[in-house]
C-alpha positions as CSV (number, residue, x, y, z in Angstrom):
1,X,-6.7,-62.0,1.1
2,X,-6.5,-59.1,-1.3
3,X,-3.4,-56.7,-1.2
4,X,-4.3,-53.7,-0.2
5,X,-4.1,-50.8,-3.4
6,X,-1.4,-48.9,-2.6
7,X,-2.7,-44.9,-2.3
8,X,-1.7,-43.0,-5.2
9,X,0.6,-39.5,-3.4
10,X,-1.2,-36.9,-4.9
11,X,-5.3,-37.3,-5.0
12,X,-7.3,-34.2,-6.0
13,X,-9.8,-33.2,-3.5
14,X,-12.0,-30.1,-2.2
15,X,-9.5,-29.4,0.4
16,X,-6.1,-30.0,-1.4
17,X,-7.6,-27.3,-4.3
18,X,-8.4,-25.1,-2.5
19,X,-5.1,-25.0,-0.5
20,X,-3.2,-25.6,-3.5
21,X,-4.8,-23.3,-5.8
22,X,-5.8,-20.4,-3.3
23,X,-2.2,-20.2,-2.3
24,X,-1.0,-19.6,-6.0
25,X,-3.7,-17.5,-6.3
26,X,-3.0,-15.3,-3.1
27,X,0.4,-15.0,-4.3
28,X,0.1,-13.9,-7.7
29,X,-2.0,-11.7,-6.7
30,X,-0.4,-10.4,-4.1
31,X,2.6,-9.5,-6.2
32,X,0.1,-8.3,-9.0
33,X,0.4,-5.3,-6.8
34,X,3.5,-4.3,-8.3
35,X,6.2,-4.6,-5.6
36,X,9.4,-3.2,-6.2
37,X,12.7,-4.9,-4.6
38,X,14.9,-2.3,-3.4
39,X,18.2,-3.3,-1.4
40,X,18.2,-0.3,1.4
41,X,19.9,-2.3,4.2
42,X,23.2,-0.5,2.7
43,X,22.4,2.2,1.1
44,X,25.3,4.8,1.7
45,X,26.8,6.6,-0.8
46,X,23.8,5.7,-3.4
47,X,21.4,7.4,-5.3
48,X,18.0,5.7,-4.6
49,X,15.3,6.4,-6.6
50,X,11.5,5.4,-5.8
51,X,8.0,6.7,-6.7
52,X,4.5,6.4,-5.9
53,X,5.2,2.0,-6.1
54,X,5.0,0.1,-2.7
55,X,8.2,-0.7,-0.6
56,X,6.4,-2.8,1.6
57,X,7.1,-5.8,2.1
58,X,5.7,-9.2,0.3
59,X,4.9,-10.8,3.6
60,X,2.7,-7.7,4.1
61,X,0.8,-7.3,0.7
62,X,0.1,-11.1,1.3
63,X,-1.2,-10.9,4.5
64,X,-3.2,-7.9,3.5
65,X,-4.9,-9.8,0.7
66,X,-5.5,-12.7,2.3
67,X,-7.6,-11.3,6.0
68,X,-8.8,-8.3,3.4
69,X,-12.5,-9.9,3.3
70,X,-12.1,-10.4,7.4
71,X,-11.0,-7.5,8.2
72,X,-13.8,-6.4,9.8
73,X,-14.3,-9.7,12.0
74,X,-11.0,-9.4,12.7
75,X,-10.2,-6.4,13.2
76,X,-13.2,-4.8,14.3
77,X,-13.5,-0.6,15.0
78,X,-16.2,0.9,17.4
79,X,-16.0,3.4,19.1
80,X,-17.9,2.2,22.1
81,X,-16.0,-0.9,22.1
82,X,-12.8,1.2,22.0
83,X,-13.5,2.6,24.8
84,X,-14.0,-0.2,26.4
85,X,-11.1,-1.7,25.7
86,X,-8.9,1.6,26.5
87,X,-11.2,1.2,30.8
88,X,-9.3,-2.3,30.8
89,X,-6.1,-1.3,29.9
90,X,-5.8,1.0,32.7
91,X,-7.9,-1.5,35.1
92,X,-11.4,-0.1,34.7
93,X,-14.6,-2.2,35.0
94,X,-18.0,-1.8,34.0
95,X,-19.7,0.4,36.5
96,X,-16.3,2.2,38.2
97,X,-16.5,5.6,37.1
98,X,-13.2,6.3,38.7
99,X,-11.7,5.1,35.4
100,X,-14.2,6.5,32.8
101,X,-13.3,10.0,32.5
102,X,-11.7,10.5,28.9
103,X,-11.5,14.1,29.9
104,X,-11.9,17.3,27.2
105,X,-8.6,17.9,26.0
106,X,-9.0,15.5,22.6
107,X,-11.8,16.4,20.0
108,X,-13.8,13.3,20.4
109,X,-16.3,14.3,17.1
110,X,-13.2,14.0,15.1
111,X,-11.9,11.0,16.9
112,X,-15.2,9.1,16.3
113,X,-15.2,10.2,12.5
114,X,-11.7,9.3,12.0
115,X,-12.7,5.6,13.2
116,X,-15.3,5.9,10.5
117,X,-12.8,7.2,7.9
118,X,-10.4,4.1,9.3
119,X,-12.8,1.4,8.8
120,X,-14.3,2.1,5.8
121,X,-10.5,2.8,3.9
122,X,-7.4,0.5,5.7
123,X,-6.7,-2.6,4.5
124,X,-5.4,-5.1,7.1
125,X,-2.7,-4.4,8.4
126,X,-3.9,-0.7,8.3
127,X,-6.5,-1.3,10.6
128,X,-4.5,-3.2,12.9
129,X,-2.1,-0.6,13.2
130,X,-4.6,2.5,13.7
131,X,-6.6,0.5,16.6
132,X,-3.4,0.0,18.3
133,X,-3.1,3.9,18.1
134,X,-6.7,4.7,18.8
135,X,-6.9,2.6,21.9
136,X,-3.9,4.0,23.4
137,X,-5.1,7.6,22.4
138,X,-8.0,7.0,24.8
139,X,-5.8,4.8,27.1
140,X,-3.9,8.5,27.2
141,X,-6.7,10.4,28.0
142,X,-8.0,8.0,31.1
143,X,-4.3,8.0,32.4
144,X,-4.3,11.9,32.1
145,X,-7.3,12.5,33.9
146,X,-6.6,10.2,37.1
147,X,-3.2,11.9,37.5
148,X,-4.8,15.1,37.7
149,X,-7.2,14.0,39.6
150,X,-5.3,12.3,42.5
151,X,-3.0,15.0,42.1
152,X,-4.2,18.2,41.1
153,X,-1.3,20.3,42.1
154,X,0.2,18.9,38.9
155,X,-2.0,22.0,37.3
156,X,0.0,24.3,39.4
157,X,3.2,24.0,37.6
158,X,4.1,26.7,35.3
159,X,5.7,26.4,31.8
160,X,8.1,29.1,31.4
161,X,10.1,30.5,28.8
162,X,9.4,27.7,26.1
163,X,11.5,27.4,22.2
164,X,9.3,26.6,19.5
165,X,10.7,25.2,16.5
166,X,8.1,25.9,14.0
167,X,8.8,24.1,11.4
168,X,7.7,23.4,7.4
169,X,7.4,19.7,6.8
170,X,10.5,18.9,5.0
171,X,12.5,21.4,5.2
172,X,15.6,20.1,7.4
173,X,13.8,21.0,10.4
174,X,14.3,17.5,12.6
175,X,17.8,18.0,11.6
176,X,18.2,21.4,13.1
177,X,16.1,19.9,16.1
178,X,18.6,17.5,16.5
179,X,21.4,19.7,16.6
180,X,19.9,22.1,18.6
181,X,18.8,20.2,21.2
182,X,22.5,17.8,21.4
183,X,24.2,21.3,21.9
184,X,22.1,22.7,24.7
185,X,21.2,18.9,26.2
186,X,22.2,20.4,30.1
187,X,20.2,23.3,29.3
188,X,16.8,22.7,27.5
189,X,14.4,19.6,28.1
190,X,13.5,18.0,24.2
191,X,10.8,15.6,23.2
192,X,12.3,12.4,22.4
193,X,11.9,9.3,19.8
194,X,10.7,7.1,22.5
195,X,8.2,9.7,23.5
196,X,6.8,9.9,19.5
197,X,6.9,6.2,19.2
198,X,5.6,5.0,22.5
199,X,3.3,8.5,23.4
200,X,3.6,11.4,25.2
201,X,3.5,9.0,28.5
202,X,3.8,5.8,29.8
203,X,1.3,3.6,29.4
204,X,0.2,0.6,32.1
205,X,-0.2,-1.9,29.4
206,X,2.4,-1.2,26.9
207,X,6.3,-1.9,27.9
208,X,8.7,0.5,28.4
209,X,8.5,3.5,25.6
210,X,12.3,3.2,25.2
211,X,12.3,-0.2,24.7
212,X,9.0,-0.1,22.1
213,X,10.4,2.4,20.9
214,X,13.7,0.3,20.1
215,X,12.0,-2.6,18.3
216,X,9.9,0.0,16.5
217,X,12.0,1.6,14.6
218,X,14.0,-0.9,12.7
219,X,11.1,-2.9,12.5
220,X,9.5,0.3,10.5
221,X,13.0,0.2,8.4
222,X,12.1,-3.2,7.4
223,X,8.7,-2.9,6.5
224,X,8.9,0.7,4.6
225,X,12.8,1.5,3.7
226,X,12.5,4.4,1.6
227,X,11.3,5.6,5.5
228,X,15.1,5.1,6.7
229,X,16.4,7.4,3.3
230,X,13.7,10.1,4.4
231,X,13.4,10.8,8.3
232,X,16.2,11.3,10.8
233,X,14.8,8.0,12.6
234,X,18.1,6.2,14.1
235,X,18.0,6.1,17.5
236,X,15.2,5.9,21.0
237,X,17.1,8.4,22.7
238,X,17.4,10.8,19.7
239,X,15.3,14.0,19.8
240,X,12.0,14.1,17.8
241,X,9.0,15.9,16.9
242,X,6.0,16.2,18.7
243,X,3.6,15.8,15.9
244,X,2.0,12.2,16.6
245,X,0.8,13.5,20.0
246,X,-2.0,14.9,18.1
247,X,-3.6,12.0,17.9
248,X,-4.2,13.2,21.4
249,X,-6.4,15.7,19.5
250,X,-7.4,14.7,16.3
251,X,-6.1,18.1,15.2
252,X,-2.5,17.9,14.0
253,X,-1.4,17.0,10.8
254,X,-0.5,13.2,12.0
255,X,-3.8,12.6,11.1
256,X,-4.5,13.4,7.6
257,X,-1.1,12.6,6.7
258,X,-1.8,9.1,7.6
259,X,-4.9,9.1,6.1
260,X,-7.0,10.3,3.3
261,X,-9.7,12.7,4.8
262,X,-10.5,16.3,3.7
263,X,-12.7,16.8,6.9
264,X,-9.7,16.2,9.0
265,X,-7.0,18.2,7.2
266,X,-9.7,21.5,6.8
267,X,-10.2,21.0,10.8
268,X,-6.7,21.4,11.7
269,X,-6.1,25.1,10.6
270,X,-9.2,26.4,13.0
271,X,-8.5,29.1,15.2
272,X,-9.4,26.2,17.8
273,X,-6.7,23.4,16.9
274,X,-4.1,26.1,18.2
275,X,-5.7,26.1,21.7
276,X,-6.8,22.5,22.0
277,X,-3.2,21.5,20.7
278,X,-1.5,23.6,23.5
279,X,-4.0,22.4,26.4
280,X,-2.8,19.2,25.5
281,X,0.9,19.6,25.8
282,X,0.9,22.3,28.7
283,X,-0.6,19.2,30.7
284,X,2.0,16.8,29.3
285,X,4.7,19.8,30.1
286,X,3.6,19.8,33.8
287,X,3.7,16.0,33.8
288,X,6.7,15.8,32.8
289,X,7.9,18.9,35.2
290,X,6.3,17.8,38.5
291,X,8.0,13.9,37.7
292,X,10.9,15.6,37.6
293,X,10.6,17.9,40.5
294,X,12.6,20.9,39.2
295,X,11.7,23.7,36.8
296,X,12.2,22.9,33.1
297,X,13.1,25.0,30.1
298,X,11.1,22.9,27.9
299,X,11.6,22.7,23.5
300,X,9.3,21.6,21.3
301,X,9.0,21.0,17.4
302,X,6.5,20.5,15.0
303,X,4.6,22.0,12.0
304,X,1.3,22.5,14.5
305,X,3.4,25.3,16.2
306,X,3.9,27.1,13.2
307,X,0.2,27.1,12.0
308,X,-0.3,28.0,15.9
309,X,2.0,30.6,16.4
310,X,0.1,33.8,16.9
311,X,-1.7,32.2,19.8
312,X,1.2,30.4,21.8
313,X,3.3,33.8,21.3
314,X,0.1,35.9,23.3
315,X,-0.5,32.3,25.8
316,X,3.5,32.2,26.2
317,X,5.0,36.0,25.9
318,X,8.3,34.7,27.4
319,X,8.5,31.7,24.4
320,X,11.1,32.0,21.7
321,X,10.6,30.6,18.2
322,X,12.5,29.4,15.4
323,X,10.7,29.1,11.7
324,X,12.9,26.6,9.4
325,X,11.2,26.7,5.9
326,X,12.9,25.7,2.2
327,X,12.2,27.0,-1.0
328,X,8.8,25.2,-2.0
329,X,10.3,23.1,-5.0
330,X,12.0,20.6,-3.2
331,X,9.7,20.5,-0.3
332,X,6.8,19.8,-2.1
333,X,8.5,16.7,-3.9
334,X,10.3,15.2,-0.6
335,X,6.6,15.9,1.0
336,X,4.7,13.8,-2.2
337,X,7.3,10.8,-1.9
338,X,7.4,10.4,2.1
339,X,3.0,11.0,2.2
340,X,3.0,8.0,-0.6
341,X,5.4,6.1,1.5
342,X,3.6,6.2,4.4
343,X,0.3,5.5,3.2
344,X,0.8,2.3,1.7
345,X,1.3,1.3,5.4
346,X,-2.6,2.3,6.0
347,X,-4.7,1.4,2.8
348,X,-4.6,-0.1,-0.8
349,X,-3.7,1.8,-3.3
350,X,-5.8,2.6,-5.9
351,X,-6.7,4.5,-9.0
352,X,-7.2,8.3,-7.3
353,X,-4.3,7.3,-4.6
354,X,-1.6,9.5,-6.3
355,X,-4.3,12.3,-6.6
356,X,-5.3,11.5,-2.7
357,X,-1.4,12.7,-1.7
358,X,-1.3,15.9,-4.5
359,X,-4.1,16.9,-2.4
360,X,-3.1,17.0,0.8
361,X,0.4,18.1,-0.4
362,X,-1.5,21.6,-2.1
363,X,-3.0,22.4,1.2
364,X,-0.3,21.4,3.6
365,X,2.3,23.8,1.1
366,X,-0.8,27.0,0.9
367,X,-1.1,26.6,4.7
368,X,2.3,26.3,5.6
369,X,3.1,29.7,3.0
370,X,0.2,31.9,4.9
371,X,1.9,30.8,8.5
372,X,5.2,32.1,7.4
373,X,3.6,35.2,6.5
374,X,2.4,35.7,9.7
375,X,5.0,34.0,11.8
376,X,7.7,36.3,9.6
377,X,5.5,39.7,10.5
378,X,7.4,42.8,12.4
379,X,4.8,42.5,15.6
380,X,7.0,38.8,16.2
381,X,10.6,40.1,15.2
382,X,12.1,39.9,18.5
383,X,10.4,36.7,19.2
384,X,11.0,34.5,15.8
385,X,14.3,33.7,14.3
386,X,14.1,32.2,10.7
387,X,15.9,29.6,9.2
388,X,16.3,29.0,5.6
389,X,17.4,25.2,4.1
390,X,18.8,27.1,1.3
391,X,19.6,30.8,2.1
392,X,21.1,30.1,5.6
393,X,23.0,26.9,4.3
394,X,21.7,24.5,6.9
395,X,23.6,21.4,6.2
396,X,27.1,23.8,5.2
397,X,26.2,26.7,7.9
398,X,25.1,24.5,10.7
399,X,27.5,26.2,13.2
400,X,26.8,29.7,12.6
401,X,22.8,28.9,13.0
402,X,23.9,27.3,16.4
403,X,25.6,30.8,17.1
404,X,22.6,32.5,16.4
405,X,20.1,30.3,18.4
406,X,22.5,30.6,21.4
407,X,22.3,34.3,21.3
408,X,18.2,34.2,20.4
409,X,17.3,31.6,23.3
410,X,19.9,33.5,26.0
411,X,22.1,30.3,26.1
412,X,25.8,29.9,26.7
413,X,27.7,30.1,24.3
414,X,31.2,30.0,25.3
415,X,34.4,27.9,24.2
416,X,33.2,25.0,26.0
417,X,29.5,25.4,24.3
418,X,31.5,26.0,20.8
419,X,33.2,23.0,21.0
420,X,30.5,20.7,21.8
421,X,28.5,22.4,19.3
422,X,31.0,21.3,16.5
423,X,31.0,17.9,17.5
424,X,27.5,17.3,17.9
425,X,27.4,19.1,14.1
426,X,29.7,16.5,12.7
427,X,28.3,13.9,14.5
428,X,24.8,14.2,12.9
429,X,26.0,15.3,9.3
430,X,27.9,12.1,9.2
431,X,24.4,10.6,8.9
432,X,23.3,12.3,5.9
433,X,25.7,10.2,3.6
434,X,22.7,9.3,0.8
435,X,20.9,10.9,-1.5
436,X,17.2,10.3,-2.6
437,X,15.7,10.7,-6.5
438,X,12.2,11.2,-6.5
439,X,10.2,9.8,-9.7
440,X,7.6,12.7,-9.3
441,X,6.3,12.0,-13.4
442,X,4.1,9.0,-11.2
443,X,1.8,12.0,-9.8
444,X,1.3,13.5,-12.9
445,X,4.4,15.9,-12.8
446,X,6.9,16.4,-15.2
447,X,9.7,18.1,-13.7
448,X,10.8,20.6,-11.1
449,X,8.9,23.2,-13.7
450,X,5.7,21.4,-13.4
451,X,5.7,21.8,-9.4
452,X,6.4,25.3,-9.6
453,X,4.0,25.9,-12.1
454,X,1.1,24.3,-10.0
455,X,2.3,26.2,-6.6
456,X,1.8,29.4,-8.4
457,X,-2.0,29.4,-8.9
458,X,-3.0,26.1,-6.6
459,X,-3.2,28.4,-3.3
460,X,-6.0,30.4,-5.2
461,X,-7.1,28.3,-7.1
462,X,-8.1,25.4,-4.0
463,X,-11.4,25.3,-2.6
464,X,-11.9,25.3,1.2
465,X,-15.0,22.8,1.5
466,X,-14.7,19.0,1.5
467,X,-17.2,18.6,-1.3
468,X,-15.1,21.5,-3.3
469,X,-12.1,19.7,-2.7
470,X,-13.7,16.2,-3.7
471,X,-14.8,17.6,-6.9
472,X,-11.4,19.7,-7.7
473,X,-9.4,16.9,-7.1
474,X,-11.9,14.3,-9.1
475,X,-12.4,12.1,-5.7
């Protein structure tokens, strides 16, 4: 009887190559994208410095490359079967109109484009992410619609006397927010993290918002740090903006900022985006009132209520505002970094990505500047109280702007209120222990003198078309 050969421990076959081989390949590849390490999980008391590189993480960049050809399969975007999939998640079937009223309050010719814009530009993970927000944009919309219509005295509540803090992008104003709405927590109702994270309401197939919104953000640490050195992001329960509930109508600046589309950025400075913005939150407002059962002295912040202002001060003549704006320098580069940032969470970067983010930088600045104008004019003096990052001191003045929001909004403002304000103030500059660098020369900038130089003639010079824009801009 012959011995039987003994097998050799390493044969080369079709599937052993391929394995082998495809995951060297994946991963050289997958760092070819130029990752940059970067220890942020202490980063107090440093000077971190990052440019228009990833952060993400290599898990991330490999997963992206390797379902990037399946993306589609896997990952598939239609609207019809979104909508489908938003009638099941509240308990609709096919034929039960009960559950099939997506109601008028979104813009559902921009929703349907920005699929289109998402498909044909996310990578993986990209996609994944934005169909998660698009079916529980129209999972909103269903819920919406059957709470007003098995209770319709919801539309009978009445939003009085509403603060507005209309704030520039990156100019200090979640930090203000913050303080603001810590100081006067017994007498004004804010939006919260777990209300930007998990929605503008609760959702029947998602968990709890606060405890989404708990995983979510450290998780979103991990996966994008230079997000931790840039956005007052700490805790569920800490006040936020409003601005991702404009998903809600594809006409706040969530959208573009996300991702890449001149259509959508152009749309959201209508006359209309005002209005359809407001009908949208008024309804959330009286949601949020009737749950409660009591009247509520509601306050809101985002940039849309700048751009909006003219019409929510003649919808709301009892609302208060507050404008926080920073001299254009510093804003533009902290807006450039945390755009960048973002996006590589949404698609690959490529050749014309850095141009992609000076773009929607120029128009956010130009837009911002005219609504300042405006907001700033006598006919709003007694309505709108500024605040300057620079002039007014925010971070070294905090308490005297606190003084002077008391006495705008008719709050108290006695020794008790002082106190509390002081505390609250030290409490949240305790978090601003780090300092960011920002390599602007990656987007084509030299120095501070470069920006300034650009934001004297861009507003003039910009077109206002898409195909302008695509040509200006060499897209």
């Amino acid at each position: 009887m012959k011995p039987v050969p003994k097998k050799p421990w390493f044969t080369i076959n079709t599937s052993r190559f391929i394995l082998v081989f495809g995951t060297i390949a994946i991963v050289f590849f997958s760092w070819s994208i130029k990752p940059v390490p970067f220890d942020y999980v202490d980063f107090d008391n440093k000077i971190v410095e990052f440019g228009a590189e990833s952060h993400i993480l290599p898990l991330v960049r490999i997963i992206n490359v390797v379902f990037h050809p399946f993306r589609r399969v896997l990952v598939p975007l239609d609207p019809e079967k979104l909508r489908e999939e938003a009638i099941a998640n509240v308990g609709g079937e096919e034929g039960d109109d009960d559950h099939h009223d997506f109601g008028t309050l979104n813009d559902w010719d921009a929703f349907d484009k920005w699929v289109k814009v998402v498909d044909e530009t996310t990578h993986f993970f990209g996609r994944f992410f934005l169909k998660n927000i698009m079916t529980d944009t129209l999972t909103t919309h269903l819920v919406v619609s059957k709470m007003i219509r098995d209770h319709p005295e919801i539309l009978d509540e009445t939003i009085e006397r509403p603060i507005f803090l209309a704030s520039c992008t990156r100019a200090g104003g979640t930090f203000l927010y913050q303080v603001l709405a810590d100081t006067f927590n017994d007498e004004l109702v804010p939006n919260y993290s777990y209300e930007n994270f998990g929605g503008p309401i609760q959702l029947p197939h998602r968990p709890p918002r606060n405890e989404y919104t708990e995983m979510a953000i450290p998780l979103l640490h991990a996966l994008n740090p230079p997000i931790k050195l840039m956005h007052e992001w700490a805790k569920e329960s800490d006040p936020d903006e409003d601005s991702s509930w404009y998903y809600n109508t594809m006409r706040g600046i969530v959208v573009p900022f996300m991702l890449h589309s001149f259509w959508h950025h152009l749309n959201i400075y209508q006359e209309s985006s005002a209005s359809r913005n407001e009908n949208f939150w008024e309804i959330v407002l009286k949601l949020k009132q009737w749950n409660s059962g009591r009247k509520q002295r509601f306050f809101l912040k985002a940039p849309e209520h700048l751009f909006g202002l003219p019409y929510l001060s003649e919808t709301f003549p009892d609302a208060k505002f507050v404008t926080a704006s920073r001299n254009e320098v510093p804003m533009y580069k902290s807006g450039l970094l945390i755009t960048h940032a973002f996006r590589h969470m949404i698609v690959q970067q490529h050749p014309q990505s850095t141009n992609e983010t000076l773009a929607y930088q120029d128009i956010m600045v130009c837009h911002q500047r005219k609504a300042l104008e405006v907001a700033h004019d006598k006919q709003y003096e007694s309505k709108v109280m500024a605040v300057h990052f620079e002039n007014d001191g925010l971070f070294t003045n905090t308490f005297d702007i606190v003084a002077r929001f008391a006495k705008h909004a008719d709050l108290p403002w006695d020794d008790a209120k002082q106190a509390h304000a002081r505390s609250v103030i030290a409490s949240r500059l305790s978090w601003k222990k780090h300092k960011g660098q920002y390599r602007i020369s990656d987007f084509g900038l030299r120095d501070d003198n470069a920006i300034k130089d650009r934001l004297a003639t861009i507003c003039d010079d910009l077109p206002d078309t898409v195909e302008g824009l695509n040509e200006f801009y060499n897209l």
